[in-house]
Predicted model as a PDB file, atoms N, CA, C, CB and O in Angstrom, pLDDT in the B-factor column:
MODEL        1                                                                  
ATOM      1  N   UNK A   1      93.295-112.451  44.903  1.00 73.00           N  
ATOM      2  CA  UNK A   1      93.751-111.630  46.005  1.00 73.00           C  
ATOM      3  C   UNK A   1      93.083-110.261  45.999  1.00 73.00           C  
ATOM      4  CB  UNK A   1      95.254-111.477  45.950  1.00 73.00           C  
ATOM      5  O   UNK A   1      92.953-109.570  47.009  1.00 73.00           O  
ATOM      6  N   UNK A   2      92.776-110.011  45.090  1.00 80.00           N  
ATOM      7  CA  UNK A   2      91.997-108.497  44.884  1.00 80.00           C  
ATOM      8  C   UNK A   2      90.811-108.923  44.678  1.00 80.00           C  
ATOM      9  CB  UNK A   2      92.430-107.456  43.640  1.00 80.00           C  
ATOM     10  O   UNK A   2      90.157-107.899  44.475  1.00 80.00           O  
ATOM     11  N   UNK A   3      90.037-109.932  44.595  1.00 86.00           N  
ATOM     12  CA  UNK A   3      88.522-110.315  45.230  1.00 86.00           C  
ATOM     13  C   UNK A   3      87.647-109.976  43.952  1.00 86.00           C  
ATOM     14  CB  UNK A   3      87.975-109.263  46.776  1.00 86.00           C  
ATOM     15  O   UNK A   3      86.429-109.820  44.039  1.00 86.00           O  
ATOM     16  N   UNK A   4      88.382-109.868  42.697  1.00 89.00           N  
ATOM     17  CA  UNK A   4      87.595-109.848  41.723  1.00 89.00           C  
ATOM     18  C   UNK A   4      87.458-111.088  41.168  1.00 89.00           C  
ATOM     19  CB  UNK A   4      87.933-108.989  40.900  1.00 89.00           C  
ATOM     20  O   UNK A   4      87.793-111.084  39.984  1.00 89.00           O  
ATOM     21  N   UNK A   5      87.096-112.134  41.571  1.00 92.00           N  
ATOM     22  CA  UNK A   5      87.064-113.418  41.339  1.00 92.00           C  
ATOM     23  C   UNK A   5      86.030-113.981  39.574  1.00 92.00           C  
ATOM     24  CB  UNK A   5      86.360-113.948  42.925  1.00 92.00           C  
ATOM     25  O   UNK A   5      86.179-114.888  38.754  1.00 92.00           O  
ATOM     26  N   UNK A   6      85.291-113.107  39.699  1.00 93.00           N  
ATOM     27  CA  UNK A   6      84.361-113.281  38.205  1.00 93.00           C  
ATOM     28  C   UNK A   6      85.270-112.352  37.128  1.00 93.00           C  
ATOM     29  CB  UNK A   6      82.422-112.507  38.350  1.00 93.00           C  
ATOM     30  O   UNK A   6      85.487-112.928  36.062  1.00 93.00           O  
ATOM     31  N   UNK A   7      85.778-111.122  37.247  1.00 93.00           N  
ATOM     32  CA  UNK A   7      86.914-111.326  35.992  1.00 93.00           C  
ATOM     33  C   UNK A   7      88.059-111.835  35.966  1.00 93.00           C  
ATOM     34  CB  UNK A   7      87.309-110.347  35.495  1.00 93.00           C  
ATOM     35  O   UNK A   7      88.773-111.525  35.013  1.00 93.00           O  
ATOM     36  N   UNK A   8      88.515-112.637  36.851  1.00 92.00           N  
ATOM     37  CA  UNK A   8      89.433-113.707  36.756  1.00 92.00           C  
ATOM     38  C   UNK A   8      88.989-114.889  35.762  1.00 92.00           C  
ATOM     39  CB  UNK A   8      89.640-114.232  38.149  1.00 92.00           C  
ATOM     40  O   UNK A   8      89.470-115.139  34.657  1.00 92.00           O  
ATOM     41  N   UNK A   9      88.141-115.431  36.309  1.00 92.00           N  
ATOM     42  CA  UNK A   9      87.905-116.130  35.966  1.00 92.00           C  
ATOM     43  C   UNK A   9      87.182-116.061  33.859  1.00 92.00           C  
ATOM     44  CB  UNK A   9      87.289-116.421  37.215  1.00 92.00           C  
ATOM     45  O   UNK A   9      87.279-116.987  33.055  1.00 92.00           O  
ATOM     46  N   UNK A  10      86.718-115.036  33.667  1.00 91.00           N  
ATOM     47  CA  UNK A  10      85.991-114.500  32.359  1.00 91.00           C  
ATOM     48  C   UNK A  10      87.846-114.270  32.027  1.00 91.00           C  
ATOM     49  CB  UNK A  10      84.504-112.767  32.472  1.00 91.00           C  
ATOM     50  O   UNK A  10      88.258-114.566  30.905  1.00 91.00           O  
ATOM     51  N   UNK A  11      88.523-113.903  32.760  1.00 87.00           N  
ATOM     52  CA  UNK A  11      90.110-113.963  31.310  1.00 87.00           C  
ATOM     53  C   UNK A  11      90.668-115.409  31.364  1.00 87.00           C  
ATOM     54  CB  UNK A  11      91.933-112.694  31.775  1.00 87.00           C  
ATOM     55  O   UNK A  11      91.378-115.821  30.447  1.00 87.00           O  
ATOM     56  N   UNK A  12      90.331-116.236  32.506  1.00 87.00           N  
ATOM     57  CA  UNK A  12      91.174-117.306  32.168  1.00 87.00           C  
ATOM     58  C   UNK A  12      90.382-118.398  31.438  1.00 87.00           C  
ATOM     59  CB  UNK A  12      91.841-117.837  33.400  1.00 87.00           C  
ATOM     60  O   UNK A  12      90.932-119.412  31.010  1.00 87.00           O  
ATOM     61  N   UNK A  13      88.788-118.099  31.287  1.00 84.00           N  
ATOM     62  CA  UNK A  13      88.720-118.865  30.000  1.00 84.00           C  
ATOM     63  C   UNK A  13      88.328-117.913  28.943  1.00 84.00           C  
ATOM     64  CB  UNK A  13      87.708-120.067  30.054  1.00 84.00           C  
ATOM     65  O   UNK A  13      87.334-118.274  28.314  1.00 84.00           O  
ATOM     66  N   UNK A  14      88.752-117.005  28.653  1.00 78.00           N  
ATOM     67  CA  UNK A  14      89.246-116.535  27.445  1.00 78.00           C  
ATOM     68  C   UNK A  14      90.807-117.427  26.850  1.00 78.00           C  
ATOM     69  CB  UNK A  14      89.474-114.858  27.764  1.00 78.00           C  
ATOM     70  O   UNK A  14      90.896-118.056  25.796  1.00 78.00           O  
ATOM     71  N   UNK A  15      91.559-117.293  27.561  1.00 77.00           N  
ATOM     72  CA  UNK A  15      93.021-117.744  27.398  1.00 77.00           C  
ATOM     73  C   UNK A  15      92.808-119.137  27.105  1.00 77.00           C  
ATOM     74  CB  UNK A  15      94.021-117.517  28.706  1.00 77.00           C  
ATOM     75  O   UNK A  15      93.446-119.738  26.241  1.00 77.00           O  
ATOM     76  N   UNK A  16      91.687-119.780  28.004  1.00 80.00           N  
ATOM     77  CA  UNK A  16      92.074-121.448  28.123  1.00 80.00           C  
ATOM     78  C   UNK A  16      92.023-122.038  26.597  1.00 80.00           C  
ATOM     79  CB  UNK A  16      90.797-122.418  29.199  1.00 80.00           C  
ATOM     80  O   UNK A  16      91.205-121.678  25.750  1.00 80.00           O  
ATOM     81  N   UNK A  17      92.941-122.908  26.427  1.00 77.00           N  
ATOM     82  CA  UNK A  17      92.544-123.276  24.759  1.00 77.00           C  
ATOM     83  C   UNK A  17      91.571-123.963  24.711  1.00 77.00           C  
ATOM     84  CB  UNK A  17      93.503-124.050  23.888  1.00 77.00           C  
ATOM     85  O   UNK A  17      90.982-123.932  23.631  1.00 77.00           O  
ATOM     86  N   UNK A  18      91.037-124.771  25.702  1.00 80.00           N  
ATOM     87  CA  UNK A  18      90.311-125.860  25.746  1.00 80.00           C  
ATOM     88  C   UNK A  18      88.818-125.282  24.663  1.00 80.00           C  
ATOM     89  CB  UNK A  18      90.034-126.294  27.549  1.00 80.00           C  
ATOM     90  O   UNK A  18      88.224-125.901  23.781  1.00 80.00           O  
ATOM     91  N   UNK A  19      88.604-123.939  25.179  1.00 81.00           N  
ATOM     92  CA  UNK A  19      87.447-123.250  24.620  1.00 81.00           C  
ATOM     93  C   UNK A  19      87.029-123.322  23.575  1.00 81.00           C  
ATOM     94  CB  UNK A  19      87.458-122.251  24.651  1.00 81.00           C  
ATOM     95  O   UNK A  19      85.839-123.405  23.270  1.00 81.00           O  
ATOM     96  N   UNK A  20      88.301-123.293  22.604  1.00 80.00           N  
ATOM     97  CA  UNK A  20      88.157-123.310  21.443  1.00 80.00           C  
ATOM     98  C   UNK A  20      88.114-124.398  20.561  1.00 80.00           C  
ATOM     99  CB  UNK A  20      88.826-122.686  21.171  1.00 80.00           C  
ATOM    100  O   UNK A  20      88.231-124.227  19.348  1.00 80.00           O  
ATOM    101  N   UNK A  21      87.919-125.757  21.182  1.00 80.00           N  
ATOM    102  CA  UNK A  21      87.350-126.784  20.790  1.00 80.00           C  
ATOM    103  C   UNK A  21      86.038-127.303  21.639  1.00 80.00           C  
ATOM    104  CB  UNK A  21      88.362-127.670  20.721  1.00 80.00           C  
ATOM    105  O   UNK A  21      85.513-128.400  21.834  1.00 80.00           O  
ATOM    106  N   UNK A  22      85.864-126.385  21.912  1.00 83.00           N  
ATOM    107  CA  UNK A  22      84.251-126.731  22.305  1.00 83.00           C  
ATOM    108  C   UNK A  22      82.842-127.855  21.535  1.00 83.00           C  
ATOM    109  CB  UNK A  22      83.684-125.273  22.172  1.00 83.00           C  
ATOM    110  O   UNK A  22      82.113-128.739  21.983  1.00 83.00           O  
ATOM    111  N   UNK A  23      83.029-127.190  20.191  1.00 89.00           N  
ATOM    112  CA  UNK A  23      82.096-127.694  19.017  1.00 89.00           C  
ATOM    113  C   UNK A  23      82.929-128.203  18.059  1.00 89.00           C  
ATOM    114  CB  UNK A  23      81.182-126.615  18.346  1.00 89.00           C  
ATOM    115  O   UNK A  23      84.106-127.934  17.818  1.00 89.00           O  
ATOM    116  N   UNK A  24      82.305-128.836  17.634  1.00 91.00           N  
ATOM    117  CA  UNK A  24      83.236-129.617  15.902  1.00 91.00           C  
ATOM    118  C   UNK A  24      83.435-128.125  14.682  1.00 91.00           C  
ATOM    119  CB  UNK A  24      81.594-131.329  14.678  1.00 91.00           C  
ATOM    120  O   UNK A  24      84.292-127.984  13.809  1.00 91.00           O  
ATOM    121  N   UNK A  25      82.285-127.188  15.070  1.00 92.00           N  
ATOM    122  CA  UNK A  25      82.063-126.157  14.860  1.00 92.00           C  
ATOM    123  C   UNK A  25      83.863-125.008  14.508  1.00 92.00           C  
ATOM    124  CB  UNK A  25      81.034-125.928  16.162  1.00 92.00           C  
ATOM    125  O   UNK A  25      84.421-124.501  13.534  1.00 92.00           O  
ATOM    126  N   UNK A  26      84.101-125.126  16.018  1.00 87.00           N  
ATOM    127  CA  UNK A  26      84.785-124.103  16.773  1.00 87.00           C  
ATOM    128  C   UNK A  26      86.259-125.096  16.290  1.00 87.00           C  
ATOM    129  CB  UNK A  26      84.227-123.826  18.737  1.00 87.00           C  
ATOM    130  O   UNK A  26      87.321-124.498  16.115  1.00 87.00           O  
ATOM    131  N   UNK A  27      86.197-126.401  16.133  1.00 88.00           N  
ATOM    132  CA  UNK A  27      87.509-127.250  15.845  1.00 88.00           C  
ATOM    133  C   UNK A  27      87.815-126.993  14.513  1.00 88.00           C  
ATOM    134  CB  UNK A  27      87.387-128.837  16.054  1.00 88.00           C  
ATOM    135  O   UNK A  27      89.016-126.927  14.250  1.00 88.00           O  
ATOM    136  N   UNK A  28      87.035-126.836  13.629  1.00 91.00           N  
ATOM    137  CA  UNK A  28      87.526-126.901  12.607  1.00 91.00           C  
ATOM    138  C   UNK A  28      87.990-124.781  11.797  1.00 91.00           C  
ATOM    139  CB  UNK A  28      86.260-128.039  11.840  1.00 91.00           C  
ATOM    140  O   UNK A  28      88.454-124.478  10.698  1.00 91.00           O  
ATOM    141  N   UNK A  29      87.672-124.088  12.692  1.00 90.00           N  
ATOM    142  CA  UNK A  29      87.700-122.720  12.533  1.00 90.00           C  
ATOM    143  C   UNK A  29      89.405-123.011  13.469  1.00 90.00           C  
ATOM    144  CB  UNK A  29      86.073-121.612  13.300  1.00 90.00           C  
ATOM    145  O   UNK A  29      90.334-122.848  12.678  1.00 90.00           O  
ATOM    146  N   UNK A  30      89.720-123.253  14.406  1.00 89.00           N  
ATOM    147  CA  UNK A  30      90.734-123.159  15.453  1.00 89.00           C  
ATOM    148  C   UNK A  30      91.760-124.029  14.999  1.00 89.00           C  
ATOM    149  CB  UNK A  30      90.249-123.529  16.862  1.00 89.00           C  
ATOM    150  O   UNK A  30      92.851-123.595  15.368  1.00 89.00           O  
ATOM    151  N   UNK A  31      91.864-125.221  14.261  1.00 90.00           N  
ATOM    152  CA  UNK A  31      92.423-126.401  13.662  1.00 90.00           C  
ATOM    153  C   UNK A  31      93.754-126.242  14.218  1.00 90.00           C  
ATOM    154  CB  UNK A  31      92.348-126.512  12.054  1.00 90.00           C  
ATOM    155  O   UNK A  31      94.774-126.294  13.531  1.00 90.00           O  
ATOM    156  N   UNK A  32      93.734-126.067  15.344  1.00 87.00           N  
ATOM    157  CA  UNK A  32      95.351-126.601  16.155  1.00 87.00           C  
ATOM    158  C   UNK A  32      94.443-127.123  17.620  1.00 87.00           C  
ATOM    159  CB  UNK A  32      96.969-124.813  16.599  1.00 87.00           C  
ATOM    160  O   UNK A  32      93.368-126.768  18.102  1.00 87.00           O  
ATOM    161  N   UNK A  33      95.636-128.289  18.073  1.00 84.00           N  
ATOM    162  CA  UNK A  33      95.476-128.665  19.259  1.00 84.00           C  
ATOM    163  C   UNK A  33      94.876-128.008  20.093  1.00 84.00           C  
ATOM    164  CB  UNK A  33      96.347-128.897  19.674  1.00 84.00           C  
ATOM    165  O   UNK A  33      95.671-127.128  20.425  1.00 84.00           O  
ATOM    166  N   UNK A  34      93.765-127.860  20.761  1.00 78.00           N  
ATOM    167  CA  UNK A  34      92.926-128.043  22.048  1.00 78.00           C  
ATOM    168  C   UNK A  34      93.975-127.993  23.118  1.00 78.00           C  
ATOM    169  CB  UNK A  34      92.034-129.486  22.113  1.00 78.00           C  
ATOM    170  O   UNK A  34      94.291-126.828  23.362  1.00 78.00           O  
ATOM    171  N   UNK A  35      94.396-128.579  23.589  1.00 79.00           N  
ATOM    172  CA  UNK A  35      95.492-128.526  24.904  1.00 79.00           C  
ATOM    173  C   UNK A  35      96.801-127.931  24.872  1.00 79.00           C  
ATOM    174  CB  UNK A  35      95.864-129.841  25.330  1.00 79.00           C  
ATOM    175  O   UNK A  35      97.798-128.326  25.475  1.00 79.00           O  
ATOM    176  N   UNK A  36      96.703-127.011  24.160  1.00 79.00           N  
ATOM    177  CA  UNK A  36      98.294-126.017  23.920  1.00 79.00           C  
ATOM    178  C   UNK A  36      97.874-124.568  23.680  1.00 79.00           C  
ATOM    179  CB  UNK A  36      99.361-126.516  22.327  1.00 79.00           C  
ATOM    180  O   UNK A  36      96.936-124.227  22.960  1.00 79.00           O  
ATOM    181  N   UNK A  37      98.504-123.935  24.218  1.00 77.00           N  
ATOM    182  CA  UNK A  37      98.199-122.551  23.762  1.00 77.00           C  
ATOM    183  C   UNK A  37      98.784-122.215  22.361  1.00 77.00           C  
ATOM    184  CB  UNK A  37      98.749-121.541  24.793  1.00 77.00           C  
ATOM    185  O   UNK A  37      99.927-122.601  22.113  1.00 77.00           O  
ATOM    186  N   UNK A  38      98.212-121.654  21.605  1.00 81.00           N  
ATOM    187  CA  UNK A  38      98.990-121.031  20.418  1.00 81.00           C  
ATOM    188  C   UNK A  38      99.092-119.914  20.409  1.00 81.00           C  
ATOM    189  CB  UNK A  38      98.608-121.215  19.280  1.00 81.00           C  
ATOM    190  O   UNK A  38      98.104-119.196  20.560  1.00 81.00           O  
ATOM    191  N   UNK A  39     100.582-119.320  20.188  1.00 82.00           N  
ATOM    192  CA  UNK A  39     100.815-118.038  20.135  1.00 82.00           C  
ATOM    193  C   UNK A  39     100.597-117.098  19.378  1.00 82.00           C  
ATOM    194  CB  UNK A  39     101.602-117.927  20.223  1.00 82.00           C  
ATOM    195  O   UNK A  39     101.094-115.975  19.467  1.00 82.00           O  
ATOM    196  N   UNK A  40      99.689-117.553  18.417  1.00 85.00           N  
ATOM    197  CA  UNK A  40      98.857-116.587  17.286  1.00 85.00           C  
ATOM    198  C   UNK A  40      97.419-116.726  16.967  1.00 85.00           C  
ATOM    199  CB  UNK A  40      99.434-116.756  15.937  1.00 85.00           C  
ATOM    200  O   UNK A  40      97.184-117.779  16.373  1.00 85.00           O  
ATOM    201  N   UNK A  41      96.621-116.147  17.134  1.00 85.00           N  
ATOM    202  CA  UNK A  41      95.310-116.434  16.567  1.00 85.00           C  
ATOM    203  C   UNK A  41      95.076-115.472  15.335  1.00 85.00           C  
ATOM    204  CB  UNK A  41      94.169-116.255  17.684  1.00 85.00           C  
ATOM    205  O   UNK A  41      95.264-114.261  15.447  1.00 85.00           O  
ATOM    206  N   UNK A  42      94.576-116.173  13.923  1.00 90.00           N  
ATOM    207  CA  UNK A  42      94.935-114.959  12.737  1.00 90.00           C  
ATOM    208  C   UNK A  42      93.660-114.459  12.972  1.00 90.00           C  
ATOM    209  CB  UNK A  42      95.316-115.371  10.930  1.00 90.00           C  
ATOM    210  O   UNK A  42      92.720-115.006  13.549  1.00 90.00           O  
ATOM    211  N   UNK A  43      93.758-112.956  12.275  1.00 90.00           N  
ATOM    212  CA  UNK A  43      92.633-112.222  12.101  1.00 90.00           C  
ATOM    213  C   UNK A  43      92.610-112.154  10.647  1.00 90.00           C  
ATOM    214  CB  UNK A  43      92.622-110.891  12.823  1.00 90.00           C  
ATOM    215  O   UNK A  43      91.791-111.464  10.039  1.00 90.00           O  
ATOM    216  N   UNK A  44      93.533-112.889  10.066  1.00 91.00           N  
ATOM    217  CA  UNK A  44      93.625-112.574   8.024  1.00 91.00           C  
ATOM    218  C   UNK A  44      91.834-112.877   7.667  1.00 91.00           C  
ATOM    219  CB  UNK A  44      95.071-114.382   6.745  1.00 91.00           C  
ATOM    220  O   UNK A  44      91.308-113.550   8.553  1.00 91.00           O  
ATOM    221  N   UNK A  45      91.168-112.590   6.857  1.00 92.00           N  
ATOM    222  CA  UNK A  45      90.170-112.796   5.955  1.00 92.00           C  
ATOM    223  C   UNK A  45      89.988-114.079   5.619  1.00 92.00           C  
ATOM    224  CB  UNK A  45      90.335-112.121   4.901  1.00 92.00           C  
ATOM    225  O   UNK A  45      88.926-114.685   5.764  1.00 92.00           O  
ATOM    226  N   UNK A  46      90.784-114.432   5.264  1.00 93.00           N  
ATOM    227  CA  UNK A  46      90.704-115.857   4.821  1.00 93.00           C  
ATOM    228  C   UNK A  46      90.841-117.022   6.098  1.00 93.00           C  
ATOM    229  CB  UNK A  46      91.947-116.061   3.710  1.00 93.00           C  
ATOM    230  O   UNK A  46      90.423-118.165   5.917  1.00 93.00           O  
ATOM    231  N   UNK A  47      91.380-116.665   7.218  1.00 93.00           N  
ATOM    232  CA  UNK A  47      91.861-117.623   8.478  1.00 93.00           C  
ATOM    233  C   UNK A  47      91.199-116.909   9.716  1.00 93.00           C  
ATOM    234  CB  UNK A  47      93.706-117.721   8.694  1.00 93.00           C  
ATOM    235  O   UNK A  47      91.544-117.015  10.892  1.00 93.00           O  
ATOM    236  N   UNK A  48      90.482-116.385   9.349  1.00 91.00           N  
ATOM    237  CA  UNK A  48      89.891-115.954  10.811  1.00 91.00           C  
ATOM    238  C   UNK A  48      89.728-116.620  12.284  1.00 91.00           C  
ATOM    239  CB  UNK A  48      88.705-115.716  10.574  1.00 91.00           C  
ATOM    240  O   UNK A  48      88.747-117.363  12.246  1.00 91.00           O  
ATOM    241  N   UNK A  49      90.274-116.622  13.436  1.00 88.00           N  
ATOM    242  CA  UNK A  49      90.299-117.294  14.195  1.00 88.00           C  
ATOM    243  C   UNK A  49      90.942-118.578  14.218  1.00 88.00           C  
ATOM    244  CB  UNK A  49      89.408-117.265  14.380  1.00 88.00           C  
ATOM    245  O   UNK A  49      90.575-119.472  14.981  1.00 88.00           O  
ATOM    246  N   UNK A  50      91.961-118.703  13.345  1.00 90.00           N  
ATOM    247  CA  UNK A  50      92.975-119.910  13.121  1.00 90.00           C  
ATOM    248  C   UNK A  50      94.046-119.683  14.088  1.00 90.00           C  
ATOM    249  CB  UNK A  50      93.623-120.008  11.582  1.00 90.00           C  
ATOM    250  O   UNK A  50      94.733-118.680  14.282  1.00 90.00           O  
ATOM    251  N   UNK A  51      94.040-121.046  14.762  1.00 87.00           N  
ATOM    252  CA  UNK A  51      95.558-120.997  16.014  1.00 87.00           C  
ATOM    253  C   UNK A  51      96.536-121.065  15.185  1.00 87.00           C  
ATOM    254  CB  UNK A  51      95.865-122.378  17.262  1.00 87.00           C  
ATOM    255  O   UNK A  51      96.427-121.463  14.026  1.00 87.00           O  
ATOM    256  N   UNK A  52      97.862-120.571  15.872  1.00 87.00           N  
ATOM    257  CA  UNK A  52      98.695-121.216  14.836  1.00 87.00           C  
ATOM    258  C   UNK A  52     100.138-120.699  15.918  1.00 87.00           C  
ATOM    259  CB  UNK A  52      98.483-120.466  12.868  1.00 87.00           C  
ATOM    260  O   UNK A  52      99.914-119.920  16.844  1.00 87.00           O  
ATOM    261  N   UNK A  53     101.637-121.254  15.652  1.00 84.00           N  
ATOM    262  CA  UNK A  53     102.317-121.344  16.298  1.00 84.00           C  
ATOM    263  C   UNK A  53     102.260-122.065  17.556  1.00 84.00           C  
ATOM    264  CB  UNK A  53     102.530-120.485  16.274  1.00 84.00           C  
ATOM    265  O   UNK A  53     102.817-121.519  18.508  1.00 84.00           O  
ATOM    266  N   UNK A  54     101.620-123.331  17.772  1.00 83.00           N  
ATOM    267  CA  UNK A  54     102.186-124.088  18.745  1.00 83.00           C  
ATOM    268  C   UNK A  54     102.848-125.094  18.937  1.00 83.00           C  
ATOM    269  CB  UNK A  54     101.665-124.287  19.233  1.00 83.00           C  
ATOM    270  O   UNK A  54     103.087-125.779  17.943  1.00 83.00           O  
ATOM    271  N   UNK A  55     103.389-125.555  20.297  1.00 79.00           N  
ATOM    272  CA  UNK A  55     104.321-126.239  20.262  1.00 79.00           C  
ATOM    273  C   UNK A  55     105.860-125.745  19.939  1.00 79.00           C  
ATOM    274  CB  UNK A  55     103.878-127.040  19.535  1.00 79.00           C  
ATOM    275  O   UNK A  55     106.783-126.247  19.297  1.00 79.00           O  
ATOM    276  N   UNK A  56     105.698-124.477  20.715  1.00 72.00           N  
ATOM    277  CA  UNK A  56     107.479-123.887  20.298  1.00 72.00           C  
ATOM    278  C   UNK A  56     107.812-123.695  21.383  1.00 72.00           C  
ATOM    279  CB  UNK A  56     107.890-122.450  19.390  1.00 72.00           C  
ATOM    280  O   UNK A  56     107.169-124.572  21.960  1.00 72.00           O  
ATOM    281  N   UNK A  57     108.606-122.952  22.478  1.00 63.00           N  
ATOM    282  CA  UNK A  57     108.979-122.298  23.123  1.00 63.00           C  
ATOM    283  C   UNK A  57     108.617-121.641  24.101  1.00 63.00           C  
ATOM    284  CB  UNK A  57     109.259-121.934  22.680  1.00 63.00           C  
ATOM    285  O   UNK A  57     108.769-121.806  25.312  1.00 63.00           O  
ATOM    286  N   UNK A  58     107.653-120.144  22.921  1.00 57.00           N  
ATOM    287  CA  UNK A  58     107.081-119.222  22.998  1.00 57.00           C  
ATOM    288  C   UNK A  58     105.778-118.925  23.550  1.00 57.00           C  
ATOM    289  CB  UNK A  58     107.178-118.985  22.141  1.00 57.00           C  
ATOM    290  O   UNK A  58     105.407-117.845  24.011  1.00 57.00           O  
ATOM    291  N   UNK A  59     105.092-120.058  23.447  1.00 50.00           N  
ATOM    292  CA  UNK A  59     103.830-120.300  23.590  1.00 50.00           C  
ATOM    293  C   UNK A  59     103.496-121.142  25.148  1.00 50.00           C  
ATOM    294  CB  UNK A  59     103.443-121.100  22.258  1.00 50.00           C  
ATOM    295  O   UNK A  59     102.395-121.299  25.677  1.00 50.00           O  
ATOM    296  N   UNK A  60     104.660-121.535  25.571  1.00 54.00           N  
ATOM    297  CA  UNK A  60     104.604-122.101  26.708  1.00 54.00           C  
ATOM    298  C   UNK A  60     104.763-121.334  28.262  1.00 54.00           C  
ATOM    299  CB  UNK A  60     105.506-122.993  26.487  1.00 54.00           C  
ATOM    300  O   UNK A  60     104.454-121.910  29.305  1.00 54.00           O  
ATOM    301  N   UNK A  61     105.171-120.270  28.215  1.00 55.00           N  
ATOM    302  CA  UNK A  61     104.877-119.195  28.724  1.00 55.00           C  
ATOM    303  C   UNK A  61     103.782-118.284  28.676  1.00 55.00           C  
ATOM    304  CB  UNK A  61     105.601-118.744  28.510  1.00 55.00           C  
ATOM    305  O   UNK A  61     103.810-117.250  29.342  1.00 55.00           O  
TER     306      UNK A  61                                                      
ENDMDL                                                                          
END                                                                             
């Protein structure tokens, strides 16, 4: 509605989970479901870019 149609689109596949199983690469760094959002992505050292919390509630919103 506000006609910014290219950063719409650059946040909603940021958000999309799908993204993050792109590569076998990117699956095994992300190691939660592809088709769910997870409501945490870690930044810890050791889990960098690990989904985590899905399938609750919280995440479905």
């Amino acid at each position: 509605m506000m006609g910014d149609t290219d950063c719409a689109w650059e946040l909603f596949d940021l958000l999309n989970p799908i993204h993050h199983g792109s590569t076998p690469e990117e699956v095994a760094i992300y190691k939660v479901e592809p088709y769910v959002i997870a409501a945490d992505i870690y930044t810890a050292e050791q889990h960098p870019g690990r989904g985590g919390w899905t399938w609750y509630t919280g995440s479905s919103s």
